[in-house]
Backbone bond lengths (Angstrom), bond angles and torsions (degrees), N, CA, C in turn:
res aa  C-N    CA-C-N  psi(-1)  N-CA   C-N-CA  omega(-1)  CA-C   N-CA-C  phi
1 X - - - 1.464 - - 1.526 109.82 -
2 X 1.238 113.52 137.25 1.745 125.51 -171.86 1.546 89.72 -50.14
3 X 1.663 134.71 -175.58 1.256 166.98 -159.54 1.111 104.69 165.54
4 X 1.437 99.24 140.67 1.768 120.53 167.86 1.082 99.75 -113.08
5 X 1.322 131.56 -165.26 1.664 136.70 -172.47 1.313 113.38 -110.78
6 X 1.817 121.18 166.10 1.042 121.10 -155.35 1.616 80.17 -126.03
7 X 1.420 129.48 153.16 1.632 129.70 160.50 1.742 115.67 -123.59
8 X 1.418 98.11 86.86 2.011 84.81 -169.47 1.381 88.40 -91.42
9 X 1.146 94.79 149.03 1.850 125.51 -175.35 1.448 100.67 -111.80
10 X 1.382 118.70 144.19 1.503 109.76 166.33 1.402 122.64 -98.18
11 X 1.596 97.39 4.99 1.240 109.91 165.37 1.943 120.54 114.74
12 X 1.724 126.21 176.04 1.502 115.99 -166.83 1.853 106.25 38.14
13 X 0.970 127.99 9.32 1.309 107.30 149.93 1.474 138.53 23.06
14 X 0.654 163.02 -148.54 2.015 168.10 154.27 1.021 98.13 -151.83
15 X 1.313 104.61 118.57 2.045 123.54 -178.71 1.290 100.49 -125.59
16 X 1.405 134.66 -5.30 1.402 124.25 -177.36 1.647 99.84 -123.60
17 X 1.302 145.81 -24.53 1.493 137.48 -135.69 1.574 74.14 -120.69
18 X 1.462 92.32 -142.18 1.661 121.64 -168.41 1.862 94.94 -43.96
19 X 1.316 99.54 -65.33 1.435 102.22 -178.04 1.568 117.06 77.97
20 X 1.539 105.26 33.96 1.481 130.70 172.61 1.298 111.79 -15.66
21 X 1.265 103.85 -85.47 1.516 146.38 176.01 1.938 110.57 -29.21
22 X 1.343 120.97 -78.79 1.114 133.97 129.55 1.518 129.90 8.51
23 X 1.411 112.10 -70.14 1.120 122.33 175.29 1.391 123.81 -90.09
24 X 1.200 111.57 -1.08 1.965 116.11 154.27 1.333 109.95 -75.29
25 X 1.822 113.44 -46.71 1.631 100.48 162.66 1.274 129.69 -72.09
26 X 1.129 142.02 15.02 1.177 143.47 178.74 1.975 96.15 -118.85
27 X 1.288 112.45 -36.65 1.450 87.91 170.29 1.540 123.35 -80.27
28 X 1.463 111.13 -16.14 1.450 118.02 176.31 1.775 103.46 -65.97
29 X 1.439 125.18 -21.76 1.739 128.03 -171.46 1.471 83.13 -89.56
30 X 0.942 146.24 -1.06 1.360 120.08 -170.53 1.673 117.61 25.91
31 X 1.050 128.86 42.74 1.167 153.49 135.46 1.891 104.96 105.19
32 X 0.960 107.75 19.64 1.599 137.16 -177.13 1.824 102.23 -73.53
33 X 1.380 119.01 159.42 1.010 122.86 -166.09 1.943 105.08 -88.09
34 X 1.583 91.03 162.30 2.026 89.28 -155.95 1.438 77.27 -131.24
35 X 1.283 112.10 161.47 1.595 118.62 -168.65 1.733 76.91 -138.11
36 X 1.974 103.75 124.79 1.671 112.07 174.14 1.829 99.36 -90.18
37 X 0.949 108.25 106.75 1.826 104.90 169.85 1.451 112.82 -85.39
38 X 1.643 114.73 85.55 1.459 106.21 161.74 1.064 140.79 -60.83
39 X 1.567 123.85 17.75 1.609 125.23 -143.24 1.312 92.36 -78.20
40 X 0.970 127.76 -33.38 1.870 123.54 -167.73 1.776 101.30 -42.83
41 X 1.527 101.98 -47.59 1.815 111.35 -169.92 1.794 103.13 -50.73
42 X 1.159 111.54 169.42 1.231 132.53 178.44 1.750 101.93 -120.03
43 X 1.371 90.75 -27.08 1.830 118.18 -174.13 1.037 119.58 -138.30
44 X 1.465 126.00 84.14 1.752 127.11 -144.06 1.455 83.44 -128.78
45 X 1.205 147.95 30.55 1.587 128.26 150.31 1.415 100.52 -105.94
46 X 1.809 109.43 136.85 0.990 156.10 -109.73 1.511 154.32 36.08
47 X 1.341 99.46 -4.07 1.052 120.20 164.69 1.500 109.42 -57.17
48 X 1.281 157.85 -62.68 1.409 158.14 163.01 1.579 113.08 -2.52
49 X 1.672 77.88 -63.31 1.719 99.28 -163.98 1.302 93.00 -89.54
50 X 1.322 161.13 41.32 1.514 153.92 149.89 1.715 85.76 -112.81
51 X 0.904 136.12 -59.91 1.659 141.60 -169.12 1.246 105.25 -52.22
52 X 1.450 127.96 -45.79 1.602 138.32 -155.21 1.323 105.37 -80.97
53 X 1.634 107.18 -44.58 1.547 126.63 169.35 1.980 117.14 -52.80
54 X 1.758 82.84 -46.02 1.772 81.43 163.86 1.425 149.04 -70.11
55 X 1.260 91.07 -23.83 1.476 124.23 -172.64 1.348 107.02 -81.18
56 X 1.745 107.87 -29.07 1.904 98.67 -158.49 1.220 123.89 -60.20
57 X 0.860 133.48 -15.94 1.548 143.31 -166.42 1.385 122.42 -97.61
58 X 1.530 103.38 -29.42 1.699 132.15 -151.18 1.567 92.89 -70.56
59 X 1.456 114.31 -37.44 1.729 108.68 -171.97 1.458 112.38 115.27
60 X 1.944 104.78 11.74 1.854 101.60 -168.33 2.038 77.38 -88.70
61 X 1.171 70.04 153.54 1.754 95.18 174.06 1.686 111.83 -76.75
62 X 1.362 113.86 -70.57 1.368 106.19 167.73 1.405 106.52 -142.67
63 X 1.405 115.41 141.07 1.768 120.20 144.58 1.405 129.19 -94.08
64 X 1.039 80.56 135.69 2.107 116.75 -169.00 1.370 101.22 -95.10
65 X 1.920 138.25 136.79 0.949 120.17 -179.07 1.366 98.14 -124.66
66 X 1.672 115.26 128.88 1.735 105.54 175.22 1.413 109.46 -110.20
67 X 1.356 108.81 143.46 1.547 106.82 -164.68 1.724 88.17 -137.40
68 X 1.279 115.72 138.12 1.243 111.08 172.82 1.524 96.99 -124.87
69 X 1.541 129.27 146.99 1.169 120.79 160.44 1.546 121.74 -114.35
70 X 1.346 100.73 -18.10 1.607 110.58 165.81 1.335 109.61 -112.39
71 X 1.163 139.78 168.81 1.379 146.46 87.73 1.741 117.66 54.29
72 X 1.267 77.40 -102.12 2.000 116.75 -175.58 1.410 109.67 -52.74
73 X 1.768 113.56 -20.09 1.310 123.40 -165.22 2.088 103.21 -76.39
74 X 1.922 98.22 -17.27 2.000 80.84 -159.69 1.911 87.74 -84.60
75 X 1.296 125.79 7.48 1.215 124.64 171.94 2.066 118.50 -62.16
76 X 0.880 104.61 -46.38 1.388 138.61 -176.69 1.682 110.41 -52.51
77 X 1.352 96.11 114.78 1.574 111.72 -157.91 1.981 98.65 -62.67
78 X 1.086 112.83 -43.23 1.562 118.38 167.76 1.437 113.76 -26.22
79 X 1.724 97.85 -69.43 1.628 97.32 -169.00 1.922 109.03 -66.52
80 X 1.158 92.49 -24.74 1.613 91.99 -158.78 1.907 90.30 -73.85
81 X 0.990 110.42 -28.10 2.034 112.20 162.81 1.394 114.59 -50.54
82 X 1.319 102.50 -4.90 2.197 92.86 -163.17 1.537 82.06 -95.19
83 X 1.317 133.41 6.76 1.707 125.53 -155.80 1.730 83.24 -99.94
84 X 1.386 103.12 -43.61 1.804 103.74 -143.69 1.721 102.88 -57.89
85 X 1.579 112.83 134.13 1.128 109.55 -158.65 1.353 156.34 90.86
86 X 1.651 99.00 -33.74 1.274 126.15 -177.33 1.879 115.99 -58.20
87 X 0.549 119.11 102.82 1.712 126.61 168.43 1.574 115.88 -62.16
88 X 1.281 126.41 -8.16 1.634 121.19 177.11 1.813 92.98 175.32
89 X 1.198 96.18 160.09 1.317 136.13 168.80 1.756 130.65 -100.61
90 X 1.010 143.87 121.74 1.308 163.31 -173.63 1.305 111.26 -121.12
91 X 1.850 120.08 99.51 1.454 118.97 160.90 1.070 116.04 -105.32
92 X 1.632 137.96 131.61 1.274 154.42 -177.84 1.246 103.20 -77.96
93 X 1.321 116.05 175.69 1.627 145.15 -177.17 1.713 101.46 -70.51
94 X 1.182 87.46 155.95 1.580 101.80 150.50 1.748 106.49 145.44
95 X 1.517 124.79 -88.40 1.349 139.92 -166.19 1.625 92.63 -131.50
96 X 0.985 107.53 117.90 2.144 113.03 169.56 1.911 100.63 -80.60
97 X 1.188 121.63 -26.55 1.251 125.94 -167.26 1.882 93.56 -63.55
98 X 1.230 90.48 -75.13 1.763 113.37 162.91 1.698 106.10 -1.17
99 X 1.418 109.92 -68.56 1.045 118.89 -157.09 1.777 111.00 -84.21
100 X 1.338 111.87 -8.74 0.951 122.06 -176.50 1.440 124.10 -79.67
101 X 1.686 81.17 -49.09 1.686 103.90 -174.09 1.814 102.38 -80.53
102 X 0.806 107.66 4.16 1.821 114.28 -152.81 2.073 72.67 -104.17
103 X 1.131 101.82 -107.87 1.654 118.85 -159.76 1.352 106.22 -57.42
104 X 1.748 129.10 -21.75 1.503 110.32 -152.69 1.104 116.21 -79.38
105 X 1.470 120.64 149.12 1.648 130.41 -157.18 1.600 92.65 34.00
106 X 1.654 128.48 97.72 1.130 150.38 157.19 1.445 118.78 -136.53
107 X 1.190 116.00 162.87 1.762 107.10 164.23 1.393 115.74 -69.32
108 X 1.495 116.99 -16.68 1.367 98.74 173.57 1.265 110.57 -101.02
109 X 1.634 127.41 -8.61 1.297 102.22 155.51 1.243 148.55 -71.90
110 X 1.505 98.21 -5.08 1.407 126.30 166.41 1.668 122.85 -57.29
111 X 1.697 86.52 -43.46 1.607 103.97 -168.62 1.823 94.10 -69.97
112 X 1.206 119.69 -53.61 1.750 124.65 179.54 1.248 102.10 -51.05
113 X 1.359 115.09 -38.64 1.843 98.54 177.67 1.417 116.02 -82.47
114 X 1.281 141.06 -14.44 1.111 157.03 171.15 1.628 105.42 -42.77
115 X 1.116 88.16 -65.72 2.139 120.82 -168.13 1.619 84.98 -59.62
116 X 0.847 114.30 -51.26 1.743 120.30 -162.97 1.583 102.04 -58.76
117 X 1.905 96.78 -65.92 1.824 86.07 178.35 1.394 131.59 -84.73
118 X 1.256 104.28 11.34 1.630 120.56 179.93 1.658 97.01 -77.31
119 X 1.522 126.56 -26.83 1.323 113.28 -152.91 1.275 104.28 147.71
120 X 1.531 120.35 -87.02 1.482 160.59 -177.06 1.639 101.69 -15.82
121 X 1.674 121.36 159.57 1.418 107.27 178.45 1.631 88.78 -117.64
122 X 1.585 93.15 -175.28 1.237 121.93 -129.99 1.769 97.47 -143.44
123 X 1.484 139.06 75.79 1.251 117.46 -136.08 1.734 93.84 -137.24
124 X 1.331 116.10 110.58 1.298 110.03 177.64 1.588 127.74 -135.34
125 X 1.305 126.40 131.84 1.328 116.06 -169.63 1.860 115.81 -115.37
126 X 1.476 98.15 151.58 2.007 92.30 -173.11 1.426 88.29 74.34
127 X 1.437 97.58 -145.53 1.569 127.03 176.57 1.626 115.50 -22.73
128 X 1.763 98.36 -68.61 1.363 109.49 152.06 1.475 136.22 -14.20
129 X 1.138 114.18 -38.21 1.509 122.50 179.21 1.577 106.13 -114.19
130 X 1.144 129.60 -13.33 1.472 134.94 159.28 1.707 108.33 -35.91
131 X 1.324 71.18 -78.83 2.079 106.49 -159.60 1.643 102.25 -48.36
132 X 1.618 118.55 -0.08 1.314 110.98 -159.56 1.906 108.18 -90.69
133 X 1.139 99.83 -13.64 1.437 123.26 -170.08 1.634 98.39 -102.59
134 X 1.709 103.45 136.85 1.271 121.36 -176.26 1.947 105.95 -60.03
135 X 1.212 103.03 -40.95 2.183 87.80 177.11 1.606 84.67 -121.71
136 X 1.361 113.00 108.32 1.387 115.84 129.97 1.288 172.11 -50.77
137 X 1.177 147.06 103.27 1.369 148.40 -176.80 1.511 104.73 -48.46
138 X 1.261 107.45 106.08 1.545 130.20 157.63 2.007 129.48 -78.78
139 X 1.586 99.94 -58.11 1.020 100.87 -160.02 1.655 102.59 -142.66
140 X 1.052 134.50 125.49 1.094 106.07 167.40 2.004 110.64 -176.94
141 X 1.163 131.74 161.18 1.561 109.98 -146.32 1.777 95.33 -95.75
142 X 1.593 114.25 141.23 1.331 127.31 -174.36 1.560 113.10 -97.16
143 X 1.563 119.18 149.70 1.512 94.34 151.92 1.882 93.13 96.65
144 X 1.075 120.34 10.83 1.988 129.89 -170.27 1.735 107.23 -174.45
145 X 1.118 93.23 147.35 2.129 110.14 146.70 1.552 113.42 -26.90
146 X 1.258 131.62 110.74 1.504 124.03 144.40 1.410 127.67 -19.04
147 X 0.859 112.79 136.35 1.580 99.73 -164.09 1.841 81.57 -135.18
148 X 1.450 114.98 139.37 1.357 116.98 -174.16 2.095 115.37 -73.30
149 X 1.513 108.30 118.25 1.401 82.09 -173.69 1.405 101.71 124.73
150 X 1.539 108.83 -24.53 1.831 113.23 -166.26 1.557 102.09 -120.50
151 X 1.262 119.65 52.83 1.646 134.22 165.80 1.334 109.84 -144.87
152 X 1.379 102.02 137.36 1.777 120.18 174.36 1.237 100.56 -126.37
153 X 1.689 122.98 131.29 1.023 123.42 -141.65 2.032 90.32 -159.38
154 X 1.360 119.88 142.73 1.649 113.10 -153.18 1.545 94.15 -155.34
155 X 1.229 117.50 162.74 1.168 127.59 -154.62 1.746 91.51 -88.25
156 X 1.243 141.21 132.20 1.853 149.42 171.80 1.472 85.64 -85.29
157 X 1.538 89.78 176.14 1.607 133.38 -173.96 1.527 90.29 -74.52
158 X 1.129 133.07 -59.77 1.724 154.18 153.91 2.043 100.82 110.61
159 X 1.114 94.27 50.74 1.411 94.36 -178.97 0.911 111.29 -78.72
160 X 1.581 135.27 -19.75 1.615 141.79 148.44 1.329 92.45 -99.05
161 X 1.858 98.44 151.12 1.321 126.82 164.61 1.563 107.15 -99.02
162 X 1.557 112.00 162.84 1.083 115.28 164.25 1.435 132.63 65.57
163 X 1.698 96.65 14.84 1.340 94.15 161.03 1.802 106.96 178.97
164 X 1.386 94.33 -178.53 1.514 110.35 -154.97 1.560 103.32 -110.99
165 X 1.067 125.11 126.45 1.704 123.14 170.74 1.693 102.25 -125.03
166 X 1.456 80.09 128.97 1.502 94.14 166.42 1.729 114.10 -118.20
167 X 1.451 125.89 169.44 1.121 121.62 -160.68 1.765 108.59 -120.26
168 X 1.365 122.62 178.76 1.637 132.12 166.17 1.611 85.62 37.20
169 X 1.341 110.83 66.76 1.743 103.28 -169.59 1.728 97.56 -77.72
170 X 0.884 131.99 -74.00 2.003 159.06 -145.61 1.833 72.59 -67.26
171 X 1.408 128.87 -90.08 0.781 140.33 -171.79 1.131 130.59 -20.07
172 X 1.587 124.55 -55.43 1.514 118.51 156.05 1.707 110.09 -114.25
173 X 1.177 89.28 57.30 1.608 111.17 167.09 1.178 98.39 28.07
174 X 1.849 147.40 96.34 0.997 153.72 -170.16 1.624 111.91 -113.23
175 X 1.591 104.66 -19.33 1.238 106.46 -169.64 1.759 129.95 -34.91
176 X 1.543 112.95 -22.68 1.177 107.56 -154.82 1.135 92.14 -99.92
177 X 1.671 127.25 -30.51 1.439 103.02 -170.25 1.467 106.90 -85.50
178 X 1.443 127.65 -32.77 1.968 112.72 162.83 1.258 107.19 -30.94
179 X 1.620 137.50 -49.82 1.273 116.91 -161.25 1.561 113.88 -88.99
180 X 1.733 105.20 -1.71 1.574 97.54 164.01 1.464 102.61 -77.71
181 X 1.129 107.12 -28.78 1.916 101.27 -161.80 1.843 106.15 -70.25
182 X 1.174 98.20 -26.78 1.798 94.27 170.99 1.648 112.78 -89.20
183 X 1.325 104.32 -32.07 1.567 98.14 171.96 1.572 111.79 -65.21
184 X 1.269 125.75 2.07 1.420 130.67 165.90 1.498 106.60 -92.38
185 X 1.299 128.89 -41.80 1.376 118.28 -175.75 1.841 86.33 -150.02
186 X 1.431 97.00 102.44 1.290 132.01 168.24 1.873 111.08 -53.24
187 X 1.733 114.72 -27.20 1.440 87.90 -159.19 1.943 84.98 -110.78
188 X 1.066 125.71 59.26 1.473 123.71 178.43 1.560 106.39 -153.10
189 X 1.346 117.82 128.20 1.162 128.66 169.34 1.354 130.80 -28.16
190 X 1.430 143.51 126.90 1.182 119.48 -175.93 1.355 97.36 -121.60
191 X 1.665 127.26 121.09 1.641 132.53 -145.72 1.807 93.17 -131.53
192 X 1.373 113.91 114.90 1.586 129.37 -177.95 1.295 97.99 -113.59
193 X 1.956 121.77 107.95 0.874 112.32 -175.85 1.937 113.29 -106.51
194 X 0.879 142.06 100.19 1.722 142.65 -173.66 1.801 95.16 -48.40
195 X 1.635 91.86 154.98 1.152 101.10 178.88 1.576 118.96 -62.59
196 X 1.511 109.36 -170.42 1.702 108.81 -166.12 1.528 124.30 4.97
197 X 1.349 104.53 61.02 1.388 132.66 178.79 1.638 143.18 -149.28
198 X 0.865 120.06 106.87 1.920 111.69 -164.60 1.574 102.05 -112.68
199 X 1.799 84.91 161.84 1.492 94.77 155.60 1.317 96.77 -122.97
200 X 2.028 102.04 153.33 1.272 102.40 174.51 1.317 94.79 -111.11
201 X 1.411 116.10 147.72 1.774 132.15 -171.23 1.746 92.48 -124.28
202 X 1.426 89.33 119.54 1.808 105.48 -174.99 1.603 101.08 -164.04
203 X 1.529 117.00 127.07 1.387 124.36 160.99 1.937 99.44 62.71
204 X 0.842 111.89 47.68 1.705 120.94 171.95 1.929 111.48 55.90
205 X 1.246 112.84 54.97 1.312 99.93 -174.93 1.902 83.21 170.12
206 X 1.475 100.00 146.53 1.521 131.42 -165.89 1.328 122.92 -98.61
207 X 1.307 143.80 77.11 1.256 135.84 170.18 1.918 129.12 -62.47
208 X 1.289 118.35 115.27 1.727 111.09 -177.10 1.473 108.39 -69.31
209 X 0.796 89.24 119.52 2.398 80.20 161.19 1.616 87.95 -127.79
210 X 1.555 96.49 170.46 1.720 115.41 169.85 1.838 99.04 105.92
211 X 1.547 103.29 -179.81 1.054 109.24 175.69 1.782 141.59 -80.76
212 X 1.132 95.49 -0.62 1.473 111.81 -176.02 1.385 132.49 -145.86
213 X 1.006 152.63 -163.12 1.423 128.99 -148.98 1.830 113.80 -114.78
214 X 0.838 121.63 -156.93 1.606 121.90 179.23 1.952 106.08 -155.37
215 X 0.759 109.20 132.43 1.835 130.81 177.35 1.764 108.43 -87.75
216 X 1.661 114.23 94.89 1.084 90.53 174.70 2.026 108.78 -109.95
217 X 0.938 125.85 121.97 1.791 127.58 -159.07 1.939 93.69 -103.36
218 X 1.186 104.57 135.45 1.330 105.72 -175.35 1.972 109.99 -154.61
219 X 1.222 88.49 115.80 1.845 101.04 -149.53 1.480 92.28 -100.28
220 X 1.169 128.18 29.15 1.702 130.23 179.86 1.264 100.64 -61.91
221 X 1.107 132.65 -61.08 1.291 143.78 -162.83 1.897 118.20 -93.13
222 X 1.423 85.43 11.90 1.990 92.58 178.60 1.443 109.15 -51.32
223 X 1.029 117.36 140.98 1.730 109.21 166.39 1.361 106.02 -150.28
224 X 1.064 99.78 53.99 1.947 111.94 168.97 1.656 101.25 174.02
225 X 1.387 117.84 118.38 1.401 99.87 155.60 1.977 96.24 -158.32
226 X 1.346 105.24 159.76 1.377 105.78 -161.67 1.938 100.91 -113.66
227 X 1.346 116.21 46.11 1.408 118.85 -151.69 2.133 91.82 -109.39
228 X 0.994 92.53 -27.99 1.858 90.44 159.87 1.076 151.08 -101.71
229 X 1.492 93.89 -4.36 1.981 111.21 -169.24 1.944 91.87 -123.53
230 X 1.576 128.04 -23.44 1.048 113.96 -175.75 1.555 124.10 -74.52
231 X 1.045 133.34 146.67 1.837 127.39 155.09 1.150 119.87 -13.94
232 X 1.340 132.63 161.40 0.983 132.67 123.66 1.394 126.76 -41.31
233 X 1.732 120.39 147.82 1.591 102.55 -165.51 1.427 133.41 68.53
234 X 1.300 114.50 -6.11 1.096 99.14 -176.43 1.427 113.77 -92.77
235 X 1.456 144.63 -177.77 1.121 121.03 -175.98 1.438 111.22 -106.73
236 X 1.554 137.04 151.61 1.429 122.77 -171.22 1.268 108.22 -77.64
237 X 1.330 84.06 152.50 1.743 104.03 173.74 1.374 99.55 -127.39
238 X 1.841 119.00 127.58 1.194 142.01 144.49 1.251 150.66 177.77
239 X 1.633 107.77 138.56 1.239 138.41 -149.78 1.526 110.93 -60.55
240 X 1.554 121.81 143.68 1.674 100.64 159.80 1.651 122.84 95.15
241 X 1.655 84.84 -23.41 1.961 88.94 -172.04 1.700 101.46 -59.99
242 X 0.949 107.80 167.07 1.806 124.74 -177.97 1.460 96.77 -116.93
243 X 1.257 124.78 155.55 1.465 147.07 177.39 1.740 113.49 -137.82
244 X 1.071 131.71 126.74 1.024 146.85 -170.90 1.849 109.45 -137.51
245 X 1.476 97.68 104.34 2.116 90.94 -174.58 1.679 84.69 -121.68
246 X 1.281 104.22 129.90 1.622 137.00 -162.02 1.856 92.36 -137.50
247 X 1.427 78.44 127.77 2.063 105.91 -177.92 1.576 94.69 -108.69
248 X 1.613 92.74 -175.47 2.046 95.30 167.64 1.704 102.89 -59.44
249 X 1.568 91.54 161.88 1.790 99.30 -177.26 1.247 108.10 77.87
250 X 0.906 137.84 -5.82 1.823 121.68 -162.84 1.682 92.28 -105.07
251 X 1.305 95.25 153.33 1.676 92.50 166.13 1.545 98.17 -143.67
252 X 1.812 107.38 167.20 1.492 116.76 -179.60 1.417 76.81 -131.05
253 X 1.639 87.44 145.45 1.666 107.14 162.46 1.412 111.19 -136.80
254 X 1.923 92.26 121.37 1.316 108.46 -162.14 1.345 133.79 -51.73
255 X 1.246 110.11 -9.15 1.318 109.15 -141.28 1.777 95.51 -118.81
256 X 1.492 111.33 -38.66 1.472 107.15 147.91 1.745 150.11 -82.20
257 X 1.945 93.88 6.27 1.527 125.50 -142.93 1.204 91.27 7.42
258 X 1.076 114.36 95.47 1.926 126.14 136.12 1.154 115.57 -123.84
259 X 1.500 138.58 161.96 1.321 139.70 179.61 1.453 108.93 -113.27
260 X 1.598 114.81 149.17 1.786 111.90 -175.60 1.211 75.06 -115.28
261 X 1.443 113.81 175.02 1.285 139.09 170.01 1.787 110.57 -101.18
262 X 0.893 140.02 172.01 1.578 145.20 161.33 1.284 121.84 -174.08
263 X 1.425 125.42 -172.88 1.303 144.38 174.39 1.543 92.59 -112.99
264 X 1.694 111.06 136.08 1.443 120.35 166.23 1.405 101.74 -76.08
265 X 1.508 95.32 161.67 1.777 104.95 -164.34 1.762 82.27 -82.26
266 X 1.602 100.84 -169.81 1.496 100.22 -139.92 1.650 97.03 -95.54
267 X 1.931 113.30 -25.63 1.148 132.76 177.23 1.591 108.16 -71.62
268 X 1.028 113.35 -12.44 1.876 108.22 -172.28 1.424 104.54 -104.78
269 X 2.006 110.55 -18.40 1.975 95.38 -164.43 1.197 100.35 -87.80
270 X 2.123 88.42 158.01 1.654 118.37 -179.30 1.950 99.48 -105.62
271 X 1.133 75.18 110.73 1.682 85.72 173.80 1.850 105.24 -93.13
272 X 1.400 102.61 153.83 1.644 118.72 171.01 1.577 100.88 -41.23
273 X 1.098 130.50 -45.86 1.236 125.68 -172.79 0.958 141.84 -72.88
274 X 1.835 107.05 -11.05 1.892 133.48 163.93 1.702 91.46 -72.13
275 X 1.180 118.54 -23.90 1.737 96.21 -166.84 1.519 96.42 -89.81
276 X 1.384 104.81 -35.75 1.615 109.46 -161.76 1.934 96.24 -56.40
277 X 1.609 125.82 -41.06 0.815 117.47 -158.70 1.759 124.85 -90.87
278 X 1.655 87.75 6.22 1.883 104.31 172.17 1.579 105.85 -77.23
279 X 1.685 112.17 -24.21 1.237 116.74 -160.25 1.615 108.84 -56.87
């Protein structure tokens, strides 16, 4: 079955500068209409108008904003109209749980998967890029060691297989709980994405764009870990894991997890001088 591409962001993005990130989803719409899904928010006005502002220039034709606040709401012939046409999808920040419990197995999650295997991308940041993976990272403590017992973990949209993305990885030092979340299920990717930074997921294999790097953890080859027989609290232990840290240019290909190295094409790079000029 065809696939279009997936864009997880790790989130804060660049909406005013170069706007790297941004402008891969807007060249992937080929200038076709993008539907912004705030559902993650609890408090999703302004979000529209910060997106619309980003977008204007980029070449998207129009943004559509879907906001669900209940349930009962992805039933509703209105919202399921913001799809018709639409060439890609855009989910914002906020709660990944939110978004789960909100659309999953819905008609409009149907309609987002539609766009996805029709072709169409699939583009989400924070939360947004959580929810994209079949078991999600919910909850879990930043900034320390995994400690067994201290992850909350929820069923994704599962538009990728085989692996786990977490978000603002480097930033609030996330490292330890990704490697509990694979020391729970050893045969799935565990993907740490840093802020104003994505991976794009297309044709079984991962391209970085943005300014900073990506965490890919891959426990195939674990051969020690103490994540079923230890306490609660205790801290993990395990042997063997692999680490893979991928900048712009780099790609993973899924299907052998290995990483190539590259040069970003010339339209996607973040030079020192996109940051210098947010200052």
């Amino acid at each position: 079955m065809p696939e279009g591409v997936l864009i997880a962001i790790g989130g804060h993005e660049d909406r005013e500068g170069s706007r790297t990130i941004l402008k891969q989803v807007a060249k992937r719409l080929k200038g076709d209409v993008l539907v912004l899904a705030t559902v993650a928010s609890h408090q999703p006005e302004g979000y529209f108008e910060m997106y619309e502002k980003a977008f204007r220039d980029l070449g998207v034709k129009e943004l559509r904003e879907l906001y669900v606040n209940e349930r009962a709401e992805t039933q509703e012939p209105e919202k399921l109209a913001l799809f018709d046409d639409a060439a890609g999808v855009f989910f914002t920040g906020g709660d990944q749980l939110r978004i789960s419990s909100q659309i999953g197995d819905t008609p409009v999650e149907a309609r987002v998967r539609r766009i996805y295997e029709d072709g169409g991308v699939v583009a989400g940041t924070s939360a947004g890029a959580s929810m994209m993976s079949e078991t999600m990272l919910v909850r879990g403590t930043s900034q320390e060691s995994y400690r067994i017992g201290d992850l909350h973990m929820a069923p994704g949209l599962g538009l990728v297989r085989d692996m786990i993305i977490d978000q603002h990885f480097a930033e609030r030092g996330r490292i330890g709980r990704l490697l509990g979340a694979v020391a729970h299920n050893p045969r799935v990717l565990g993907v740490g994405i840093d802020e104003d930074t994505a991976v794009v997921i297309e044709e079984r294999r991962i391209k970085v764009i943005g300014r900073a790097a990506v965490y890919v953890v891959d426990g195939a080859e674990v051969s020690h870990s103490n994540v079923a027989e230890a306490e609660s609290d205790y801290a993990l232990s395990m042997h063997d894991v692999r680490l893979h840290v991928l900048t712009e240019g780099d790609c993973f290909d899924l299907r052998t997890r290995r990483p190539k190295g590259g040069m970003p094409d010339e339209d996607e790079a973040w030079s020192p001088s996109d940051e210098r000029s947010k200052r």
